[in-house]
BAKOLTOR-488775 format. One line per 3 residues: number of its first residue (from 1); their letters; for each residue x, y, z of N, C-alpha, C, O. Coordinates in nm, 3 decimals, decimal comma, padded with zeros to 5 digits, always signed. Example, Ala and Ser with C-alpha at 12.3 -4.5 7.8 and 13.67 -1.06 7.14 Angstrom:
% residues 2
1> AS> +01,319 -00,569 +00,780 +01,230 -00,450 +00,780 +01,320 -00,330 +00,780 +01,424 -00,332 +00,846; +01,285 -00,225 +00,708 +01,367 -00,106 +00,714 +01,290 +00,003 +00,787 +01,341 +00,114 +00,804
This chain:
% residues 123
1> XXX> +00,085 -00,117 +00,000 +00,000 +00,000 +00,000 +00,090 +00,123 +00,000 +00,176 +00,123 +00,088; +00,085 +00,238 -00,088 +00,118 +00,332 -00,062 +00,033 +00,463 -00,009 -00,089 +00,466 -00,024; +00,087 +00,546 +00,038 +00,037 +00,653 +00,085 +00,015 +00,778 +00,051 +00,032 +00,835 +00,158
4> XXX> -00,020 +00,886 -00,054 +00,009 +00,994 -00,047 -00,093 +01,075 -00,012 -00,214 +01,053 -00,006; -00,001 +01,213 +00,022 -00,077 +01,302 +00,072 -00,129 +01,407 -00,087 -00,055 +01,474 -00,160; -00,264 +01,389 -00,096 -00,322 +01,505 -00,166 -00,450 +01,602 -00,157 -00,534 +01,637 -00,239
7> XXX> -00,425 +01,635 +00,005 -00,487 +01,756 +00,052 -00,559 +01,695 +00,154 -00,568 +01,743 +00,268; -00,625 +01,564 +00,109 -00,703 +01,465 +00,202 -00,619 +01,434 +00,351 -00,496 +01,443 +00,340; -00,656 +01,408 +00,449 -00,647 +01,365 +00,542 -00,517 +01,188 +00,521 -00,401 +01,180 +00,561
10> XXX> -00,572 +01,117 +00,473 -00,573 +00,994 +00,431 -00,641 +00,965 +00,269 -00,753 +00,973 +00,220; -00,507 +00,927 +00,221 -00,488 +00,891 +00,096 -00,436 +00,779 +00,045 -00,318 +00,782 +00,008; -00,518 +00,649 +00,032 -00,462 +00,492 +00,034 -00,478 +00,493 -00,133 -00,568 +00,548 -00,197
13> XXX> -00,385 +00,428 -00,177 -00,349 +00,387 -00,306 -00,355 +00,222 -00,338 -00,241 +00,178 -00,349; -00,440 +00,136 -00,352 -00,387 +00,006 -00,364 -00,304 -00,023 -00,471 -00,332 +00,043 -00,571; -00,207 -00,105 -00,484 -00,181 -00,111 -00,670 -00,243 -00,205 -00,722 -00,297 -00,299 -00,662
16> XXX> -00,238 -00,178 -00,887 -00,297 -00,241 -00,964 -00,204 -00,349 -01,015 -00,100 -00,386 -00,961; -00,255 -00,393 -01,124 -00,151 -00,509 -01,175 -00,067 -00,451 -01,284 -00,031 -00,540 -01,361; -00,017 -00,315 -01,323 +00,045 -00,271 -01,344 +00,080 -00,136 -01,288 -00,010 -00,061 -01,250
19> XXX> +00,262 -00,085 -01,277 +00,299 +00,020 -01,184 +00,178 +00,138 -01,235 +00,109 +00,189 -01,147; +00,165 +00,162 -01,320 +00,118 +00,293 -01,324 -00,006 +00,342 -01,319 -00,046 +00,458 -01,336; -00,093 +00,195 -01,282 -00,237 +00,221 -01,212 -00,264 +00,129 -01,091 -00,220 +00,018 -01,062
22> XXX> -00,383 +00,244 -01,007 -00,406 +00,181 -00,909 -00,529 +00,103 -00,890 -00,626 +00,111 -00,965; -00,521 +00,015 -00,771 -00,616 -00,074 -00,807 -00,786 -00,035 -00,779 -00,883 -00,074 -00,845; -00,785 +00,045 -00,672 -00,866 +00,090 -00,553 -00,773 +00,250 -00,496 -00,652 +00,266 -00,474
25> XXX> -00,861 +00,324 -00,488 -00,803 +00,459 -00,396 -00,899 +00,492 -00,301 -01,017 +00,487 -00,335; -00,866 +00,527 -00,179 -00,970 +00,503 -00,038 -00,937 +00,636 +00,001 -00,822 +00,629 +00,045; -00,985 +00,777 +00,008 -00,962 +00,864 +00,053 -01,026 +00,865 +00,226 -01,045 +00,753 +00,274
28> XXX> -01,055 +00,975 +00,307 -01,065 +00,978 +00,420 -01,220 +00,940 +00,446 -01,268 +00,927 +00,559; -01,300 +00,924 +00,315 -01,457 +00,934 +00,339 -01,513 +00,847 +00,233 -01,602 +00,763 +00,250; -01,440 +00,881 +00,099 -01,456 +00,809 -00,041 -01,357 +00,684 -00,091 -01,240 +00,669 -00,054
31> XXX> -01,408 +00,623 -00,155 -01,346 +00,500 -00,221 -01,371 +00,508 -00,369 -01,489 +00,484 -00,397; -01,298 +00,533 -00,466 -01,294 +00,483 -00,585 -01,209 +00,395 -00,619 -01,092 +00,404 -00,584; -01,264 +00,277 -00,707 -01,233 +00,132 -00,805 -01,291 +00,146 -00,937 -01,408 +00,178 -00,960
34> XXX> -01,199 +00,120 -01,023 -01,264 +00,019 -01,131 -01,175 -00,103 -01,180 -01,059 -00,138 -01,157; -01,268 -00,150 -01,252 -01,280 -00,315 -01,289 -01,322 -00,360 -01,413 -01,425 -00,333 -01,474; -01,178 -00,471 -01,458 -01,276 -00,556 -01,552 -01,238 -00,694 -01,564 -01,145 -00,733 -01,493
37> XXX> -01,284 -00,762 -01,630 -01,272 -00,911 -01,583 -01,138 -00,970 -01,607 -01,087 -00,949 -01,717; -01,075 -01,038 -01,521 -00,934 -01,136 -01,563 -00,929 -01,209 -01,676 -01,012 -01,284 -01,728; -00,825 -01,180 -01,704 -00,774 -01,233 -01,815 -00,790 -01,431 -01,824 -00,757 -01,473 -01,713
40> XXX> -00,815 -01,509 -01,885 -00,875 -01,501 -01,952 -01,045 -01,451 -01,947 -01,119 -01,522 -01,879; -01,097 -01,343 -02,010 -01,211 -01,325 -02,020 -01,306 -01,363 -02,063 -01,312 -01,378 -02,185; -01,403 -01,390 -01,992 -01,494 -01,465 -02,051 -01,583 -01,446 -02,210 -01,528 -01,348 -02,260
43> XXX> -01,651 -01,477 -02,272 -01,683 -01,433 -02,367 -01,839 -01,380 -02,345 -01,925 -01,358 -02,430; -01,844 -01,372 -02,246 -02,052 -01,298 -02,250 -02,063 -01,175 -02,130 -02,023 -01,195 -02,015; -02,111 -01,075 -02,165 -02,102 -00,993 -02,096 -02,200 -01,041 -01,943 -02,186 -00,978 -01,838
46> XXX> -02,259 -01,115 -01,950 -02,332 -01,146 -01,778 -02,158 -01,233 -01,771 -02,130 -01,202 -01,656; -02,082 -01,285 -01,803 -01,982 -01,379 -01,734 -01,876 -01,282 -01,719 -01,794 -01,315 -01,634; -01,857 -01,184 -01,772 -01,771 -01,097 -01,766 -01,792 -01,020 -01,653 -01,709 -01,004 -01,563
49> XXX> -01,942 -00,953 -01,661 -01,969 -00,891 -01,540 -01,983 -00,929 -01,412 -01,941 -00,855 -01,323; -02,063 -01,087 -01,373 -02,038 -01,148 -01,242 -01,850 -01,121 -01,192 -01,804 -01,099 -01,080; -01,788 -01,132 -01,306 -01,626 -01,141 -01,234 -01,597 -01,016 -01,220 -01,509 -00,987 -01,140
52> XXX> -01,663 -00,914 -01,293 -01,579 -00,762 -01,248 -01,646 -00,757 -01,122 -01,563 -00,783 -01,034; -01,782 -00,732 -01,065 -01,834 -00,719 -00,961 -01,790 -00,790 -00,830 -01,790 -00,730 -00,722; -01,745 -00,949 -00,847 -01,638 -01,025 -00,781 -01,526 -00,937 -00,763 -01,504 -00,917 -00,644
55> XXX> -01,437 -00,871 -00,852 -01,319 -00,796 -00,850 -01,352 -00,683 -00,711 -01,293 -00,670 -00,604; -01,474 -00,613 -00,769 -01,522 -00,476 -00,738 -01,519 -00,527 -00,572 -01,480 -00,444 -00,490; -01,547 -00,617 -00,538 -01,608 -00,674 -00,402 -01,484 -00,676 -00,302 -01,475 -00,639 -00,185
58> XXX> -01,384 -00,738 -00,394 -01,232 -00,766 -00,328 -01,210 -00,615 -00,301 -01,224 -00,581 -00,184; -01,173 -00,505 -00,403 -01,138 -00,382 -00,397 -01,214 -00,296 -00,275 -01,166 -00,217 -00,194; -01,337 -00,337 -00,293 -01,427 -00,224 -00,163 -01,378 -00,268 -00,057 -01,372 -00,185 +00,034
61> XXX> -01,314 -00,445 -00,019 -01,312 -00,455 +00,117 -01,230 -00,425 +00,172 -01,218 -00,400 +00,292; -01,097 -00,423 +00,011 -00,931 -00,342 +00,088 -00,964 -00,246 +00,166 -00,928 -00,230 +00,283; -01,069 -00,149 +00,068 -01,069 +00,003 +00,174 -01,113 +00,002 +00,291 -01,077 +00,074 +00,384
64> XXX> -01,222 -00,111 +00,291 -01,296 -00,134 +00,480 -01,464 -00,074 +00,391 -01,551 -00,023 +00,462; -01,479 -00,085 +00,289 -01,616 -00,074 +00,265 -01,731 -00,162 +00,199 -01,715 -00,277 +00,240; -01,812 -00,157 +00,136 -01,881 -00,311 +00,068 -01,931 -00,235 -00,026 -01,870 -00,136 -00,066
67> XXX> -02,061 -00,276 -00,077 -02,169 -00,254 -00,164 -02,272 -00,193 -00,157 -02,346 -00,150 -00,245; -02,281 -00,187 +00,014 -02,413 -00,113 +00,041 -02,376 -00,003 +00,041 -02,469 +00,075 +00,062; -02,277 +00,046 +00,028 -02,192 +00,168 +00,054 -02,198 +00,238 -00,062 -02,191 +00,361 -00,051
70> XXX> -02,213 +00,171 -00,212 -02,221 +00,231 -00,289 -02,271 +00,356 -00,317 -02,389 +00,357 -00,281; -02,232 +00,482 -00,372 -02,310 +00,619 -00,412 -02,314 +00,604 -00,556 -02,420 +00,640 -00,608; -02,195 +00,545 -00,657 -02,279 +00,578 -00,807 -02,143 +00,421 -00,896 -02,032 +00,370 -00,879
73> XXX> -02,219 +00,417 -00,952 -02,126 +00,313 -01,061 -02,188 +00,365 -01,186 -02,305 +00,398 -01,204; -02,059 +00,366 -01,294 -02,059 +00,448 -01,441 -01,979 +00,266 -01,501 -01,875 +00,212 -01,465; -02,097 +00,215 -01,612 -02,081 +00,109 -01,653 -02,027 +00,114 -01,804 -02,112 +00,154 -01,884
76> XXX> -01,923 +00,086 -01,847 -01,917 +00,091 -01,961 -01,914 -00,006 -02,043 -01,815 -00,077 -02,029; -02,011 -00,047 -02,155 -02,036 -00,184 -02,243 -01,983 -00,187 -02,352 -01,999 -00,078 -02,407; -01,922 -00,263 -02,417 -01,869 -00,251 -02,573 -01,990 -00,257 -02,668 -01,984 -00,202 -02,778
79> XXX> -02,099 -00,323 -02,629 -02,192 -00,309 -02,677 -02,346 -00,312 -02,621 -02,400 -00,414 -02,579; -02,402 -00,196 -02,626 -02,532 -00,108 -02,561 -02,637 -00,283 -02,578 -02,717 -00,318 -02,492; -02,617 -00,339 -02,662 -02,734 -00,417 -02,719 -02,746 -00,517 -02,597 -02,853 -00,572 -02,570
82> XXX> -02,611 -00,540 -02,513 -02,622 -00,610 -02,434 -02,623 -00,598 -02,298 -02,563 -00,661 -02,212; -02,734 -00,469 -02,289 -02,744 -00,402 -02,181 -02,847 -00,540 -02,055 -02,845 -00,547 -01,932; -02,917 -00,620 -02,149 -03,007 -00,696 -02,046 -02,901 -00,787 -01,955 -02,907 -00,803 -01,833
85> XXX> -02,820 -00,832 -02,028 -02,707 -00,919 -01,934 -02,648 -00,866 -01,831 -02,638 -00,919 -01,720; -02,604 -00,754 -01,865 -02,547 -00,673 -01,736 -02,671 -00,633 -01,670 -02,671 -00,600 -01,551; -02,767 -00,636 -01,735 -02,833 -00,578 -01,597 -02,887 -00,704 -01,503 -02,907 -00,690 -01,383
88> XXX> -02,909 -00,838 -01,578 -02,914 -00,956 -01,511 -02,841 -00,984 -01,407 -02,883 -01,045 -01,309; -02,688 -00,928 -01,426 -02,579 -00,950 -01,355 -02,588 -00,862 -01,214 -02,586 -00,889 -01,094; -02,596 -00,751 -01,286 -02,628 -00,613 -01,202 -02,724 -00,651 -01,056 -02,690 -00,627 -00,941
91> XXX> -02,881 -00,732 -01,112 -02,955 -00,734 -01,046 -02,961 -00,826 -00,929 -03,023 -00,818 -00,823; -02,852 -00,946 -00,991 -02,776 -01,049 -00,862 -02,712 -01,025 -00,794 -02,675 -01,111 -00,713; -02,665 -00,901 -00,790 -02,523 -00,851 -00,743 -02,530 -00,715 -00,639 -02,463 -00,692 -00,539
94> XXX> -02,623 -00,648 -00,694 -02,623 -00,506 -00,640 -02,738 -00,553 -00,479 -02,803 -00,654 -00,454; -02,720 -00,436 -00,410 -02,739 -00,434 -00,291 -02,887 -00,365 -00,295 -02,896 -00,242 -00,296; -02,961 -00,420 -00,297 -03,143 -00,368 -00,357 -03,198 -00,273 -00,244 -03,291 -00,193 -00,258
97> XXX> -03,129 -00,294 -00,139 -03,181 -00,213 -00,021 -03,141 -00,048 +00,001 -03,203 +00,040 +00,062; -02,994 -00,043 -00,084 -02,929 +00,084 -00,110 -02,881 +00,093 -00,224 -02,761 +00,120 -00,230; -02,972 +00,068 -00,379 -02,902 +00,119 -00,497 -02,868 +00,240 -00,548 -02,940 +00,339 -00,549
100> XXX> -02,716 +00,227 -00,606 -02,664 +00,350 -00,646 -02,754 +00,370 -00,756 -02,837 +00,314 -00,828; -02,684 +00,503 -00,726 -02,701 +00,596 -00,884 -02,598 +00,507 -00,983 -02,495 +00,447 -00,953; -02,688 +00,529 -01,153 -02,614 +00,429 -01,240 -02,636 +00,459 -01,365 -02,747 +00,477 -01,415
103> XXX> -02,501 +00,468 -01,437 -02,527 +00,516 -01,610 -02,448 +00,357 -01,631 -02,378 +00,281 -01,565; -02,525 +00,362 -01,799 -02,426 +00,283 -01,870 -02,423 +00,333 -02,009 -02,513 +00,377 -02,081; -02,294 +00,312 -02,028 -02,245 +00,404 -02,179 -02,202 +00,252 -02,263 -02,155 +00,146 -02,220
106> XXX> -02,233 +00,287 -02,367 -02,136 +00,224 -02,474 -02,021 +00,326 -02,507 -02,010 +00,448 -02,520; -01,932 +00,206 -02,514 -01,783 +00,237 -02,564 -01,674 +00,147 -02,652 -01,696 +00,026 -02,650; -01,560 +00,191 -02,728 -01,505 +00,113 -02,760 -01,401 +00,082 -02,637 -01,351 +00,173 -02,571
109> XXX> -01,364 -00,112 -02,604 -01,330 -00,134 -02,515 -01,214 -00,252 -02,543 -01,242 -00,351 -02,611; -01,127 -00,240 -02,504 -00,988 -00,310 -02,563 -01,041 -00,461 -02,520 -01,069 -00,507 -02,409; -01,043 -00,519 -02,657 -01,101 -00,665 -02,633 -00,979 -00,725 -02,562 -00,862 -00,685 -02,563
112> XXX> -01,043 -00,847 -02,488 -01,191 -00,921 -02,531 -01,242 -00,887 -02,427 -01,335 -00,963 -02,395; -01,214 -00,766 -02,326 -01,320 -00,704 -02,227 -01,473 -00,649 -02,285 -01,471 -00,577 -02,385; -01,570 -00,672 -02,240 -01,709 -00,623 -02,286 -01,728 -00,513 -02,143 -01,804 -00,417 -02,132
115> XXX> -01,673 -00,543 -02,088 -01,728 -00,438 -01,975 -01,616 -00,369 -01,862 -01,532 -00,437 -01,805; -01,632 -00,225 -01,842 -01,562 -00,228 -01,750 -01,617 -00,089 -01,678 -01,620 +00,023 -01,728; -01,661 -00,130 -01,541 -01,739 -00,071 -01,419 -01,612 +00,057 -01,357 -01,491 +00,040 -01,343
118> XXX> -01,671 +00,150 -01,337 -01,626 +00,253 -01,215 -01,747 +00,290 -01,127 -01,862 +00,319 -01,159; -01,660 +00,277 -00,953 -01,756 +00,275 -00,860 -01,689 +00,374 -00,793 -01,570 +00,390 -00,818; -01,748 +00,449 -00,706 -01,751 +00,535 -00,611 -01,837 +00,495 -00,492 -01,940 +00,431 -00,511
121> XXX> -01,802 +00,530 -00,379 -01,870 +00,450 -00,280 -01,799 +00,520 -00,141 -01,685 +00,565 -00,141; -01,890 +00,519 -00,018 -01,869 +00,600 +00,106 -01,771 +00,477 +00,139 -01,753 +00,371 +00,079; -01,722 +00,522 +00,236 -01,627 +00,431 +00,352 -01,721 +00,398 +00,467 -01,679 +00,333 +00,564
């Protein structure tokens, strides 16, 4: 874990699986992650997405937070058409008692990822 100071109180850095990104950042109140599925990736966006949300789960708990904690996730799909899968995924996964706020965009997305989630979320 590294540490820096940028104005915040507490500034946790997890690393990622490469130096120059991080995995998870946990400020004094906020947590931002994103995620997308391990390599090898699956080929369907509900199999892709159960594993980023798996990912997402590991990352919230580094900081000391979960799911219910969530405030907003920004979903990005390689393809819009396959918005019902993720939301299949979405709907097994997400915390129904406190759902975030939630966009999903299509994008172009460095295959063979179909999806890749950014979360924000209280501590």
């Amino acid at each position: 874990m590294v540490a820096r100071f940028t104005g915040a109180k507490h500034d946790h850095r997890f690393p990622g699986l490469t130096p120059t990104r991080s995995r998870a950042v946990a400020t004094d109140d906020l947590v931002f992650t994103v995620a997308v599925a391990p390599d090898p990736a699956p080929p369907s966006v509900y199999q892709q997405a159960v594993k980023v949300f798996a990912r997402i789960d590991e990352s919230l708990a580094l900081c000391g937070t979960d799911k219910s904690k969530i405030l907003s996730a920004i979903i990005y799909l390689a393809d819009v058409k396959h918005k019902g899968e993720l939301n299949r995924a979405w709907d097994e996964w997400v915390d129904a008692k406190n759902p975030p706020m939630r966009a999903c965009i299509g994008v172009d997305i460095e295959p063979p990822h179909l999806v890749e989630i950014l979360i924000t979320a209280a501590k």
